[in-house]
C-alpha positions as CSV (number, residue, x, y, z in Angstrom):
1,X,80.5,17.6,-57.6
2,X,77.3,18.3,-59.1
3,X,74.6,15.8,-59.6
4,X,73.7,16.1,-63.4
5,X,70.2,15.1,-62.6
6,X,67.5,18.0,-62.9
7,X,66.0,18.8,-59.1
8,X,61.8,18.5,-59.8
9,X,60.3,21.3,-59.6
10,X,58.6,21.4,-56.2
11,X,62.0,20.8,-54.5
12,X,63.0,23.5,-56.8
13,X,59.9,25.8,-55.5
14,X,60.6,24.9,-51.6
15,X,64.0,26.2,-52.0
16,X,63.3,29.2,-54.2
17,X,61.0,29.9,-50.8
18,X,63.3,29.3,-48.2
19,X,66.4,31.3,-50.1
20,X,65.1,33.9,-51.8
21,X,68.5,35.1,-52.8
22,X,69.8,32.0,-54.2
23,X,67.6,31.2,-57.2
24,X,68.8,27.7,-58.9
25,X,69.3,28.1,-63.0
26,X,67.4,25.7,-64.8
27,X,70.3,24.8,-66.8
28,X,71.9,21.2,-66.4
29,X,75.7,21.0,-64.3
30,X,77.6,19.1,-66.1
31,X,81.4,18.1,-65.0
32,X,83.3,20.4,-67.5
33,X,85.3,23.5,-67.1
34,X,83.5,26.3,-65.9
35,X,81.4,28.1,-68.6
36,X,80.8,31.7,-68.9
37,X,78.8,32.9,-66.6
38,X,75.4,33.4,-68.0
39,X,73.4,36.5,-67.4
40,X,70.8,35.7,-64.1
41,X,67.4,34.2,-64.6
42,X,64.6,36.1,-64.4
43,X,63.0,35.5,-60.6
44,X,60.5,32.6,-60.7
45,X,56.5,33.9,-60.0
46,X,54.7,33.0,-56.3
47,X,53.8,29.7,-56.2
48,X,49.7,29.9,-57.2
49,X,47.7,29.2,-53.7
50,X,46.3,26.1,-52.5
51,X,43.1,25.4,-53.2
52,X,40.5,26.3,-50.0
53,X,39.3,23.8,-48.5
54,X,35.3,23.3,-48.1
55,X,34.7,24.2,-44.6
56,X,36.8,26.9,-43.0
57,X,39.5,25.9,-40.7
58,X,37.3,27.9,-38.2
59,X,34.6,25.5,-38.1
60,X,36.7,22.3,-38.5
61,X,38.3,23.2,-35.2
62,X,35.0,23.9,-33.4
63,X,33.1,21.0,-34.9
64,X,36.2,18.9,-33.3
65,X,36.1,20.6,-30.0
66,X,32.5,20.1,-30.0
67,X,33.3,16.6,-30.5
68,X,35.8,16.1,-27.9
69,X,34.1,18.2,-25.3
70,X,30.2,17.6,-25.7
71,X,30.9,13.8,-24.2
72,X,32.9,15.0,-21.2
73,X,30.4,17.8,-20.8
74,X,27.3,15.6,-20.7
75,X,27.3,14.0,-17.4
76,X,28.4,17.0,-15.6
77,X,25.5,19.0,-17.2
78,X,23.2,15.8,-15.7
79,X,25.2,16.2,-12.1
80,X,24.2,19.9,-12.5
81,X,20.7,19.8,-12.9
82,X,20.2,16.8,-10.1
83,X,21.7,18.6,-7.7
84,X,20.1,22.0,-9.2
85,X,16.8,19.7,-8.3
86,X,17.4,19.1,-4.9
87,X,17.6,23.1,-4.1
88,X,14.5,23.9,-6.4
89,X,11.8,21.1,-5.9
90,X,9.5,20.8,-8.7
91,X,6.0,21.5,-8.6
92,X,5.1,17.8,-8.4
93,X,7.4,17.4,-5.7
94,X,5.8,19.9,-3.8
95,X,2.5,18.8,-4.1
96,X,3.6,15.3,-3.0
97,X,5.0,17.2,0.3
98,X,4.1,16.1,3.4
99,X,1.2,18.3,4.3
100,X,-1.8,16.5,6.2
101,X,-3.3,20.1,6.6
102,X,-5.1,20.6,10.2
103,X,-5.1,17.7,12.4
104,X,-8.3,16.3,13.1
105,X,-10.5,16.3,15.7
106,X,-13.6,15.1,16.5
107,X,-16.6,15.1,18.7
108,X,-18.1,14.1,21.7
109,X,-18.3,10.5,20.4
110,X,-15.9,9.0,18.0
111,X,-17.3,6.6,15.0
112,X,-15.3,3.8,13.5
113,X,-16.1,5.4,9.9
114,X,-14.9,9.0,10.9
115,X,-11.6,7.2,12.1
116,X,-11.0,5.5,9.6
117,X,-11.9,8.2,6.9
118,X,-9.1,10.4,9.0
119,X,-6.3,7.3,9.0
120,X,-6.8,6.8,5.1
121,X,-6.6,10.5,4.8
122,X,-3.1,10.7,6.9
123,X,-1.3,7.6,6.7
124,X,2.2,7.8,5.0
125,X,1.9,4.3,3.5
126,X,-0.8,5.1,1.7
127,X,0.6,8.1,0.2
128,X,3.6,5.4,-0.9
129,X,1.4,3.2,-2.7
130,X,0.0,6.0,-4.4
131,X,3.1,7.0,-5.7
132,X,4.6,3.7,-6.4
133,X,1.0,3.0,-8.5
134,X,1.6,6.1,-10.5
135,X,4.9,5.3,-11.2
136,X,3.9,2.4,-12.5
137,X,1.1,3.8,-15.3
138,X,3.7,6.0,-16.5
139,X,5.7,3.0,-17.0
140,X,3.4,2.4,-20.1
141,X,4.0,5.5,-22.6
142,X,7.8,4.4,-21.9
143,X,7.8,0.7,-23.4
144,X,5.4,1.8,-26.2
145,X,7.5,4.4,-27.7
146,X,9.8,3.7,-30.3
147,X,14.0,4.1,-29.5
148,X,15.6,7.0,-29.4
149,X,17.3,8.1,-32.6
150,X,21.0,7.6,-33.3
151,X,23.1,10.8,-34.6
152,X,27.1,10.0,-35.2
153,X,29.5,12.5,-36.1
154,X,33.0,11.5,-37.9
155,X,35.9,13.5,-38.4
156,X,39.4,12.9,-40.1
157,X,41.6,15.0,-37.7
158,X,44.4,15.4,-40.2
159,X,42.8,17.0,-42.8
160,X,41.5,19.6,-40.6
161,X,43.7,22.7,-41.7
162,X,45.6,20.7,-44.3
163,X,46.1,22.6,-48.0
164,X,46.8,19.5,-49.4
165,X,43.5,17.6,-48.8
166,X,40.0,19.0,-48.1
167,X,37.9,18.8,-44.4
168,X,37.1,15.0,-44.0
169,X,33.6,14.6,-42.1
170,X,30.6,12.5,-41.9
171,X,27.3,12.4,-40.7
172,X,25.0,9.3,-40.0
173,X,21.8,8.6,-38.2
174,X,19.7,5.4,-37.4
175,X,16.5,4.5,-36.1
176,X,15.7,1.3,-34.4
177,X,12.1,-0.2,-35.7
178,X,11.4,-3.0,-33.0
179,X,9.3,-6.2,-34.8
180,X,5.8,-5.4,-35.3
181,X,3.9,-6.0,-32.1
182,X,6.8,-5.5,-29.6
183,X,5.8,-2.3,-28.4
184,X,2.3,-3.4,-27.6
185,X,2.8,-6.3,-25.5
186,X,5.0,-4.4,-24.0
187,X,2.6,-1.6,-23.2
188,X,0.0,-4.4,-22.1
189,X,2.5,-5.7,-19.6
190,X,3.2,-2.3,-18.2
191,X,-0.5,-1.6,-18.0
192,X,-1.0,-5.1,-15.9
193,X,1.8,-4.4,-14.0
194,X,0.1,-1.0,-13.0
195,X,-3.2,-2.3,-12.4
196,X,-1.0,-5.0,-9.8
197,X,-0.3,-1.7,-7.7
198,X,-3.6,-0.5,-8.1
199,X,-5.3,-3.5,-6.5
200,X,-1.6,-3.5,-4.1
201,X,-3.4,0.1,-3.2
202,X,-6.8,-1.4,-2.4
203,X,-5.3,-4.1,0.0
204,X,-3.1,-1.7,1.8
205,X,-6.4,0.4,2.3
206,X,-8.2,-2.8,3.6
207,X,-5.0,-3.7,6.1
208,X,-4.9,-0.3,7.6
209,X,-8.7,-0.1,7.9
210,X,-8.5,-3.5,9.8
211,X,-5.5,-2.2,11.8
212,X,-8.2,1.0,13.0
213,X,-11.1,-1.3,13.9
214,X,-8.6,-3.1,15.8
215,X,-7.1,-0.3,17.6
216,X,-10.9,1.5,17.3
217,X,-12.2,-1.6,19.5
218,X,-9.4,-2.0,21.8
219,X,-10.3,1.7,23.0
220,X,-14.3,0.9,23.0
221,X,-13.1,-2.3,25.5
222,X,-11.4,-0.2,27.5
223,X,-13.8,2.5,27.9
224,X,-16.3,0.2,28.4
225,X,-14.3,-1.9,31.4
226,X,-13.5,1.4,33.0
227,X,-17.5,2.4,33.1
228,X,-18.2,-1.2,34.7
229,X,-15.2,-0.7,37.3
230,X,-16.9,2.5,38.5
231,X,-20.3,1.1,38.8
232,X,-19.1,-1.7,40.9
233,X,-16.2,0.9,43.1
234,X,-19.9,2.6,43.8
235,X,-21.7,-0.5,44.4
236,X,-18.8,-1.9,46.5
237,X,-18.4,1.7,48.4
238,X,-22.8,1.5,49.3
239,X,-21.9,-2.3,50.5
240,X,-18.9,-1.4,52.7
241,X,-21.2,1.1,54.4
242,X,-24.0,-1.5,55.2
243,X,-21.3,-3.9,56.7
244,X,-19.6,-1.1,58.3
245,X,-23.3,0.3,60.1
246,X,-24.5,-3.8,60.5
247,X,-20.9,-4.1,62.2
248,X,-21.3,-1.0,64.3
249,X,-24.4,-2.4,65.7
250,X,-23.5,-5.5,66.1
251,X,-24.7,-7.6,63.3
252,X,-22.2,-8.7,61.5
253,X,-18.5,-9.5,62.0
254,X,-15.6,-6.8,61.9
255,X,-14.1,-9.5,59.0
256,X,-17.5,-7.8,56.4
257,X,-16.0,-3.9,56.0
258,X,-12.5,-5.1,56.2
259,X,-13.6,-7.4,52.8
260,X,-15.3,-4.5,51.3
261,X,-12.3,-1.9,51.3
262,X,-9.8,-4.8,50.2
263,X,-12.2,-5.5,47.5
264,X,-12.5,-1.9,46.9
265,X,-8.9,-1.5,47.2
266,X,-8.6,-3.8,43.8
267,X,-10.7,-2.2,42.1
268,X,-9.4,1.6,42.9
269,X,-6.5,-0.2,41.5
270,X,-7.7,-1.6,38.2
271,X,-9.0,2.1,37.9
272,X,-5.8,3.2,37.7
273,X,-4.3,0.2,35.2
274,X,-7.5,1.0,32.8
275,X,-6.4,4.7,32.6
276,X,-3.2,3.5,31.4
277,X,-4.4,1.4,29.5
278,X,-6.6,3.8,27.5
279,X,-3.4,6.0,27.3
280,X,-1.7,3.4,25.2
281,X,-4.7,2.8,22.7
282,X,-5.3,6.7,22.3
283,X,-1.5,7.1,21.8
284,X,-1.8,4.0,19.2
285,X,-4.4,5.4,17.1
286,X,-2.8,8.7,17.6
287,X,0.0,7.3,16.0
288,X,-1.5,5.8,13.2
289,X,-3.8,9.3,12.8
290,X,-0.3,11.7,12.9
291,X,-1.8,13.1,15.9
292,X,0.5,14.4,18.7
293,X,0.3,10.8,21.6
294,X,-1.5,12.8,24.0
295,X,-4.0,14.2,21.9
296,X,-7.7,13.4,23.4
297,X,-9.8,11.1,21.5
298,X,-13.6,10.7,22.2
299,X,-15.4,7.6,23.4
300,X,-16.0,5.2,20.8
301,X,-19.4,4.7,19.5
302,X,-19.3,1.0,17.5
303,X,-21.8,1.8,14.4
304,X,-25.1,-0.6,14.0
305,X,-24.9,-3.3,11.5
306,X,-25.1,-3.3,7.8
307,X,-25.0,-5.4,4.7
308,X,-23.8,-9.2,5.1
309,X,-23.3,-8.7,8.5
310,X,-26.8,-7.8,9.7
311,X,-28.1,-10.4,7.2
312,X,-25.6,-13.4,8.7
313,X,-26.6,-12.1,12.0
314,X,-30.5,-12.1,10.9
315,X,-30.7,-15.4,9.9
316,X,-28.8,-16.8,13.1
317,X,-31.6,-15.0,15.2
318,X,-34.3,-16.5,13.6
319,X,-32.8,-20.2,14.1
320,X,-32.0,-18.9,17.6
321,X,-35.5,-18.1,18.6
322,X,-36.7,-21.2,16.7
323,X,-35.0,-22.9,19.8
324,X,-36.6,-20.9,22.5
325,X,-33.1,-18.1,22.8
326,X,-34.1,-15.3,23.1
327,X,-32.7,-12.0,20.6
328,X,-30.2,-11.2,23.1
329,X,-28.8,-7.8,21.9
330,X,-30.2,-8.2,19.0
331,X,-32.5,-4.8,19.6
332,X,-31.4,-1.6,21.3
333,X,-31.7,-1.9,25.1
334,X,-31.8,1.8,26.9
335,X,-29.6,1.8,30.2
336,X,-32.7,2.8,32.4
337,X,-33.8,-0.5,32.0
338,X,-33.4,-3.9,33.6
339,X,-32.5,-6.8,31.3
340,X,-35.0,-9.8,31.4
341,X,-34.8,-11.9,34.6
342,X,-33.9,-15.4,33.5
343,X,-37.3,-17.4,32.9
344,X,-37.9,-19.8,35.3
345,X,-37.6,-23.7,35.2
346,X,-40.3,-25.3,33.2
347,X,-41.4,-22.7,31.0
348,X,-40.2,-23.3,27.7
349,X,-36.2,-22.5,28.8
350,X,-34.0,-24.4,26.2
351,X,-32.3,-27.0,28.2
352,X,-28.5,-27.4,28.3
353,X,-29.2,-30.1,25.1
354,X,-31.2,-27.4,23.0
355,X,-28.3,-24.8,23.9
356,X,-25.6,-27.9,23.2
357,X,-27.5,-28.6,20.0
358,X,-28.3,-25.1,18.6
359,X,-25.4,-24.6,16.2
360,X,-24.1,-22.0,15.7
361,X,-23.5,-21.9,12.5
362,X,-24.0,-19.9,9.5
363,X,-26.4,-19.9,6.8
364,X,-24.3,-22.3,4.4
365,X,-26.4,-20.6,1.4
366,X,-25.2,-17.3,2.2
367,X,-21.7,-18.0,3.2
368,X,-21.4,-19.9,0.2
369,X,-22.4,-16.3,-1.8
370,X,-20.4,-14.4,0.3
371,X,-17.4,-16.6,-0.9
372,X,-17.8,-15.8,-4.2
373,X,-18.7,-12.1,-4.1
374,X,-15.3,-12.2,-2.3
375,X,-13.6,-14.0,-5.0
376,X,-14.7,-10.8,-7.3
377,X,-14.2,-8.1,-4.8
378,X,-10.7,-8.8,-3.0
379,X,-8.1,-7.1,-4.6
380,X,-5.1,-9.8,-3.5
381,X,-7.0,-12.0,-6.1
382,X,-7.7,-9.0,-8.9
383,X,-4.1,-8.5,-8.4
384,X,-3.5,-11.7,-9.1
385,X,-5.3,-12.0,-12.2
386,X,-3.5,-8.7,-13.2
387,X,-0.3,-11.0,-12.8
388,X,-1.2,-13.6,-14.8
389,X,-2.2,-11.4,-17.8
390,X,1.1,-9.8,-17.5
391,X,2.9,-13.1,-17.6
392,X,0.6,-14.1,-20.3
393,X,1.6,-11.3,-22.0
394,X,5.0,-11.3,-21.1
395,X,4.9,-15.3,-22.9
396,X,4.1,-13.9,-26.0
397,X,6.7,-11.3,-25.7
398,X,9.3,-13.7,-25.3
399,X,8.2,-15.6,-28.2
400,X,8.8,-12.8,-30.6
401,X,11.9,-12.3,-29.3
402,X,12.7,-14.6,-32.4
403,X,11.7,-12.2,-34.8
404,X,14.2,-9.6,-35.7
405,X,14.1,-5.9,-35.2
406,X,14.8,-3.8,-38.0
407,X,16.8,-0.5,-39.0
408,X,17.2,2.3,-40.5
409,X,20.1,4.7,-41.9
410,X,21.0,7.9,-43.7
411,X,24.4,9.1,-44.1
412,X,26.5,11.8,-45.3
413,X,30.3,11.4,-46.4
414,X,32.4,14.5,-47.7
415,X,35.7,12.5,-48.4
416,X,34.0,11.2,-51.9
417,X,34.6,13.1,-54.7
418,X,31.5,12.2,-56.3
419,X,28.4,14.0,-54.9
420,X,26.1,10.7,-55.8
421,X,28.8,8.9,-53.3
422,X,28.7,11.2,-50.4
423,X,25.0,10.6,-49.5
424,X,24.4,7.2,-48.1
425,X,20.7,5.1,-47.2
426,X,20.0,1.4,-45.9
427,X,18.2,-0.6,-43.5
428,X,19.7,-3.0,-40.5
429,X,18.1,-6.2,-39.7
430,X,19.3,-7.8,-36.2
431,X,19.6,-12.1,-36.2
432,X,18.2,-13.9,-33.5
433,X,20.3,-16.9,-33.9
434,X,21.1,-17.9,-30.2
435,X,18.9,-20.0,-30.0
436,X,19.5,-21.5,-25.9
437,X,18.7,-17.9,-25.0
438,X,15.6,-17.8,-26.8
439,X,14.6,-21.1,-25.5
440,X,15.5,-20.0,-22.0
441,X,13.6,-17.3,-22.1
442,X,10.7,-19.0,-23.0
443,X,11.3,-21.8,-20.4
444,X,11.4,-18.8,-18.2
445,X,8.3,-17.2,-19.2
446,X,6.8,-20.6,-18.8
447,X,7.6,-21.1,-15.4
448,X,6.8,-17.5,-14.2
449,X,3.0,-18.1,-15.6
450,X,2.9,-21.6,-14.1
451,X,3.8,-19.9,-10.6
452,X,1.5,-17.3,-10.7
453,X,-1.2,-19.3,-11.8
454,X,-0.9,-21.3,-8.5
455,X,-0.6,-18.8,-6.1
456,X,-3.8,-17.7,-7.3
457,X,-5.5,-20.9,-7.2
458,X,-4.4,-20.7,-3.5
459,X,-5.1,-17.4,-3.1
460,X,-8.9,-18.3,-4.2
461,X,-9.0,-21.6,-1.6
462,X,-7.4,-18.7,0.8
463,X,-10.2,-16.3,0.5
464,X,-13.0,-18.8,0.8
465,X,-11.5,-20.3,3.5
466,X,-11.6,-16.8,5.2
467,X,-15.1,-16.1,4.0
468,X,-16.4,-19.1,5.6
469,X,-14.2,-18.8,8.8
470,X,-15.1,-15.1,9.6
471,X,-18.8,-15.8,8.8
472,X,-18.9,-18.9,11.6
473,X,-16.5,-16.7,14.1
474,X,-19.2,-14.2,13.6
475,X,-22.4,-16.5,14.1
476,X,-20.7,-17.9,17.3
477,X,-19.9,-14.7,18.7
478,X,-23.9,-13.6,17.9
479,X,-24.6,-17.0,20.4
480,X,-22.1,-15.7,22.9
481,X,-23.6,-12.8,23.6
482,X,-27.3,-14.1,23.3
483,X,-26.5,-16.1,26.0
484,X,-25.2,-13.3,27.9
485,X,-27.8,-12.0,28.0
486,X,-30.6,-13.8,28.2
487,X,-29.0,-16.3,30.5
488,X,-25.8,-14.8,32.7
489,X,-26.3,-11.5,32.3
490,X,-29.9,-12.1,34.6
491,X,-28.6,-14.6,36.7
492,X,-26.2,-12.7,38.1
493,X,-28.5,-10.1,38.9
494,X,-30.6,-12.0,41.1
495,X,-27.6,-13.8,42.7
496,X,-26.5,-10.5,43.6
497,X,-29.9,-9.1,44.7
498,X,-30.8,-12.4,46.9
499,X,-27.2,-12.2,48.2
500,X,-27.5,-8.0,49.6
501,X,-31.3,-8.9,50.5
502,X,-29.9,-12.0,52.6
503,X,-26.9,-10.6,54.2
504,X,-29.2,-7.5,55.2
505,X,-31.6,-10.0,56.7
506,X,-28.5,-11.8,58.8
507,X,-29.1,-15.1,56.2
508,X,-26.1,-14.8,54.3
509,X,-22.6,-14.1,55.7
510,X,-20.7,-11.1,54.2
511,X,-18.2,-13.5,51.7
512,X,-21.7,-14.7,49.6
513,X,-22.4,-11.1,48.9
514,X,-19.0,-10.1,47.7
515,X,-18.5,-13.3,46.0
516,X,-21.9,-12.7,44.2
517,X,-20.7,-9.0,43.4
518,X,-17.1,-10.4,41.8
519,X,-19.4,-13.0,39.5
520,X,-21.7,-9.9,38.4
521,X,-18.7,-8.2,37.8
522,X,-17.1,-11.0,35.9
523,X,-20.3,-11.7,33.7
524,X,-20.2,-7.4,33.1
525,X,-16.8,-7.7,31.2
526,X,-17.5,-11.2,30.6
527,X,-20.4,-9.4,28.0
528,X,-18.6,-6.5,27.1
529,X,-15.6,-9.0,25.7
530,X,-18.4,-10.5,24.2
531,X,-19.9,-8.2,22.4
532,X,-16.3,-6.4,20.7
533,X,-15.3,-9.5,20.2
534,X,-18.7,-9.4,17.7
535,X,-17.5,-6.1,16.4
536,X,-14.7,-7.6,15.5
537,X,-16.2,-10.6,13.9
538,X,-18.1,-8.6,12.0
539,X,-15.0,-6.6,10.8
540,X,-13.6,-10.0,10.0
541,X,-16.3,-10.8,7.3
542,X,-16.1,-7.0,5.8
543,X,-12.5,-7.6,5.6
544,X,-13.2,-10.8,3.9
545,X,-15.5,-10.1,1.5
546,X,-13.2,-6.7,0.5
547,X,-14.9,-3.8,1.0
548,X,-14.4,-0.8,3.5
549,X,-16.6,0.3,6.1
550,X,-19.5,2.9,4.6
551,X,-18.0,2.2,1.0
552,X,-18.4,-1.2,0.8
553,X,-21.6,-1.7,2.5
554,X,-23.4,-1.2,-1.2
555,X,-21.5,-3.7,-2.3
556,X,-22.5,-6.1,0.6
557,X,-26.6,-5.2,0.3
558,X,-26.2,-7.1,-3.5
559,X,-26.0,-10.5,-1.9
560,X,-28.4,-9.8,1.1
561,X,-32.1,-9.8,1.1
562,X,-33.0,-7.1,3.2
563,X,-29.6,-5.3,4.6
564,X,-30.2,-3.6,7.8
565,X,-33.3,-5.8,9.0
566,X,-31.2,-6.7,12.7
567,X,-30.1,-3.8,14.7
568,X,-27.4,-3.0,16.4
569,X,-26.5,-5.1,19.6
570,X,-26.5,-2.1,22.3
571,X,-23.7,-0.4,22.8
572,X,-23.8,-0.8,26.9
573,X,-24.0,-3.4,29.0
574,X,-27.7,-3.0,30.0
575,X,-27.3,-3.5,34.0
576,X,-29.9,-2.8,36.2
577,X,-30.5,0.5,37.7
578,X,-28.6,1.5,40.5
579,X,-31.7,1.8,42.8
580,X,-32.4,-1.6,42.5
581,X,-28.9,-2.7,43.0
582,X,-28.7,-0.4,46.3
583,X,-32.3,-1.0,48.0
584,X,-33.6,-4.1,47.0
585,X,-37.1,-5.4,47.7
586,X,-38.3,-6.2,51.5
587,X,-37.8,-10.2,51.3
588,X,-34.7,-10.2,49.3
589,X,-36.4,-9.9,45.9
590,X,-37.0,-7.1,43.5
């Protein structure tokens, strides 16, 4: 049975569509008996076509594949230009390569500034610190530029192809407008934090030029020991031939050559132990100069004295010969030469009081200036005051972390009908309101500049203290070798010489004279300590007051009077000459 209610006309249309040959009338059914059958409607026209939509389904699909690839695509377009990277280096990474170009050599005499010009030139660590510092400065055009833009991109995914809606999309972007000031304290803090690796630079430079003057007069000792073990091997070698001749004519015992070659014997042997030795110290500094171990290095030639040094070193030798000492090595002394005999009792010596009671102390004036040149030159304390700006800075930040950032926004919406509608504008404001996270980071701040600032009230007693320890290490060595060598140095000349002359005589028994030899030879290295042990000193005080060798000596002459006015101690140990060591006087005196 028929319904007698009319089908609507879409339903009507579909089926029209799908049954092309069975066209329904228009006419209502009613429930009666069957009519005439009226002539066939006329076919119904096309259904009209739906309206297009605004964007092609062509683009709708693309845009959404765009959308749904482009995140998945992103990090392995990232992975493929890392690793495209690591095959093709970039010119900055090739000009940070390792090169150190030709290894260097140098001449017949090596100077502590020419090695350490070559380990500042070559050492790795350096090159480090001078990246990690540039890193740092470009640090600063990061924090002080605004965020990045935001672009989004919305689609409705069901109306793409549909002929009953149009193409849903949208299109918003934002910018982010940190509070005013933001950005600047944050490019001040990134400025400090690269002028911390700056003055970070500076100190490594100052460490590894004390680690060279270490290993610089390690090699001088050695070198130096090795010169004074040959002169003795040839003074022992001329002594075992006048006990061997007095034995072989019956003037002395068979026990006097048989002393000589042991004690010749040791000292063949120390030869060999010194070579090693200065081995090890060239393959050392060869280490630290990326040279191969076994490359040859010159003897080293210590350099005279300079600056605060000298000046310290001045002043002690006036107060010294204010008690009757004499310069000591204060002036050069040529090797040809004998070094003064000790003067005798009774003629204006200081006594053992006057050497008790000369202290040896420095200039409390100067070390006093020295301490605070220091203060500005050392770059632990620059560094330092780098920090505490950057905390400072960093305080102020986190104070303005209560203010809010701002926003803004444009958008585009194509699912309203109304063109004024579909174009969108406004302005986000973000609200600070946790207010134990502000007040922690404050406290945090707080705490971070309280820290700092004592370290570098520490780091100021520090340097002082340093200032004022090398500067007395330094005058003491300067008494050392005075004494050296206007006291041991000459008596142990004339024990030796009264010691051969009496044992050629028959007066003294063979033992005197080698003892007598081992105490010249003790007093020798004794001096030799002495005086790198002064070179060190004075590389102390340079270290101290922050400046490099050559560089920094300008920056020393500011707080001395006349820099340079005391030479260089001699760079040798000034023993007599060999004639007078082999044929002494007639009498036992020379």
């Amino acid at each position: 049975m028929r319904s007698l209610v009319p089908a609507p006309p879409w339903a009507e249309r579909r089926h029209a569509v799908a049954n092309p040959r069975h066209q329904p009338s228009t006419a209502p059914h009613r429930c009666e008996s069957p009519a005439p059958l009226a002539p066939p409607a006329p076919p119904m026209p096309a259904p009209p076509p739906a309206r297009p939509a605004r964007l092609s389904r062509a683009v709708a699909a693309a845009v959404l594949a765009g959308a749904l690839v482009l995140p998945a695509a992103l990090p392995a377009t990232a992975r493929a230009a890392d690793s495209g990277s690591l095959d093709t280096p970039s010119p900055r990474e090739v000009a940070s390569a390792d090169d150190f170009g030709e290894i260097p050599t140098f001449g017949d005499a090596l100077s502590r500034r020419e090695l350490i010009d070559a380990v500042l030139a070559r050492n790795l660590d350096l090159r480090a610190a001078e990246a990690a510092w540039e890193a740092a400065r470009q640090r600063v055009p990061q924090v002080t530029a605004l965020p990045d833009p935001e672009v989004s991109v919305g689609l409705a995914p069901l109306s793409i192809g549909s002929s009953d809606v149009d193409f849903g999309a949208s299109l918003e972007a934002r910018q982010r407008l940190p509070y005013p000031g933001k950005l600047r304290l944050r490019g001040e803090a990134a400025e400090a934090r690269a002028e911390i690796r700056g003055e970070m630079l500076a100190e490594l430079r100052l460490r590894l030029t004390r680690l060279a003057d270490d290993l610089f007069y390690d090699l001088y000792l050695v070198d130096r020991a090795q010169e004074i073990n040959d002169e003795h091997i040839r003074l022992l070698e001329e002594l075992k031939e006048t006990a061997t001749n007095r034995y072989a004519s019956g003037l002395a015992p068979q026990q006097a050559p048989l002393q000589a070659e042991v004690e010749l014997t040791h000292l063949i042997h120390r030869s060999v132990t010194l070579r090693t030795e200065r081995s090890v110290a060239v393959a050392r500094l060869n280490a630290l100069l990326h040279r191969p171990p076994l490359a040859p290095l010159p003897r080293p030639e210590p350099a005279a004295a300079s600056g605060a040094a000298a000046e310290l070193e001045a002043r002690l030798s006036h107060g010294a010969a204010a008690t009757g000492l004499g310069h000591g090595d204060t002036h050069h002394a040529a090797t040809d030469h004998p070094a003064p005999d000790a003067p005798p009792p009774g003629t204006g010596s200081p006594t053992a009081r006057d050497l008790a009671g000369h202290g040896a102390r420095a200039d409390d004036a100067l070390v006093e200036e020295l301490a605070r040149r220091a203060v500005a030159a050392r770059p632990e304390i620059s560094a330092l005051k780098a920090e505490l700006a950057a905390r400072r800075v960093e305080r102020e930040l986190a104070g303005l972390e209560r203010k809010p950032d701002f926003g803004v926004m444009g958008s585009y919406s194509s699912m309203w009908r109304q063109t004024e509608h579909q174009f969108m504008a406004g302005v986000t404001v973000s609200l600070p309101i946790w207010g134990e996270r502000l007040d922690a980071a404050e406290a945090e701040a707080d705490a971070a500049l309280a820290e700092t600032e004592a370290r570098r009230r520490a780091e100021l007693d520090a340097v002082r203290s340093e200032v004022a320890q090398a500067a007395e290490r330094l005058a003491e060595m300067a008494h050392v070798v005075d004494l050296y060598h206007s006291r041991l140095l000459p008596a142990a000349r004339d024990q030796l010489r009264a010691a051969r002359a009496g044992f050629e005589t028959g007066n003294v028994v063979f033992t005197a004279l080698v003892d007598a030899e081992r105490n010249l030879r003790s007093v020798d290295l004794g001096y030799e300590q002495a005086l790198t042990d002064r070179y060190r000193r004075r590389a102390d005080l340079q270290r101290a007051l922050g400046v490099e060798p050559g560089g920094g000596e300008a920056a020393e002459a500011e707080v001395t009077s006349d820099p340079g006015t005391l030479p260089d101690p001699p760079s040798h140990t000034d023993p007599l000459p060999e004639t007078d060591l082999a044929a002494p006087a007639a009498g036992g005196t020379s």
